[in-house]
N, C-alpha and C positions, 0 to 999 in steps of 0.2 A: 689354066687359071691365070690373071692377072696380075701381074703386081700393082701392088697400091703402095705407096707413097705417104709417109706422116712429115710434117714440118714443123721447123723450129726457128724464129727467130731470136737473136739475144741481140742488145745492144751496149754499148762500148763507148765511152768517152774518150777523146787526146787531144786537150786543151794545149795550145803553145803557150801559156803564160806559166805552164806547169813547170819546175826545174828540171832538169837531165835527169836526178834522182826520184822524182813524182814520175819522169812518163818510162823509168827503167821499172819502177814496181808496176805499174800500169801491163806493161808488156810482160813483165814475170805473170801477173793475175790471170792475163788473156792467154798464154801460153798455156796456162797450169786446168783455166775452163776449157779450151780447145781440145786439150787430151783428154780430161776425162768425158767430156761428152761423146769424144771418137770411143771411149772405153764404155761408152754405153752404147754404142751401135750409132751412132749419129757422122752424118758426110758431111764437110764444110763443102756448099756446091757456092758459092758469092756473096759479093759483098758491096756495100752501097756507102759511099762517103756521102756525106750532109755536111757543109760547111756551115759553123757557129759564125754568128757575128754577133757585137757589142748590143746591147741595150740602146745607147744610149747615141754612139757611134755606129759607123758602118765598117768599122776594121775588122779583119781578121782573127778568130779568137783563136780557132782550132778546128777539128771535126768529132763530128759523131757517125760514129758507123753500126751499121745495120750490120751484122752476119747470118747469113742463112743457112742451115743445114736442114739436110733430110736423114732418113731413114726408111726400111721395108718394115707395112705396119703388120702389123700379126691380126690375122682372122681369126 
């Protein structure tokens, strides 16, 4: 038999305009999704940064990131 494969992305915000205390709760939150999804059977296998830029500007705002995880699906 084969293994098959189920996926999941989530997406994540880290703006730099956020404070040191906005991107430390940021990172508690993504820590705290990261486990429990691994607690549900889910593999963090990569991840894809997308750089934010201004509206209005062309600076630098921060990134959003893509996280990919998989899991083996059940037949």
């Amino acid at each position: 038999m084969t293994q098959t494969w189920e996926y999941k992305v989530e997406p994540i915000t880290m703006a730099d305009r956020w404070s040191k205390k906005q991107q430390a709760e940021e990172l508690s939150n993504l820590h705290l999704k990261i486990n429990s999804l691994g607690a549900q059977g889910w593999e963090l296998i990569s991840y894809e940064s997308i750089p934010m830029y201004g509206t209005f500007s062309s600076s630098l705002k921060g990134y959003a990131y893509l996280i990919f995880f998989k899991r083996p699906l059940e037949n």
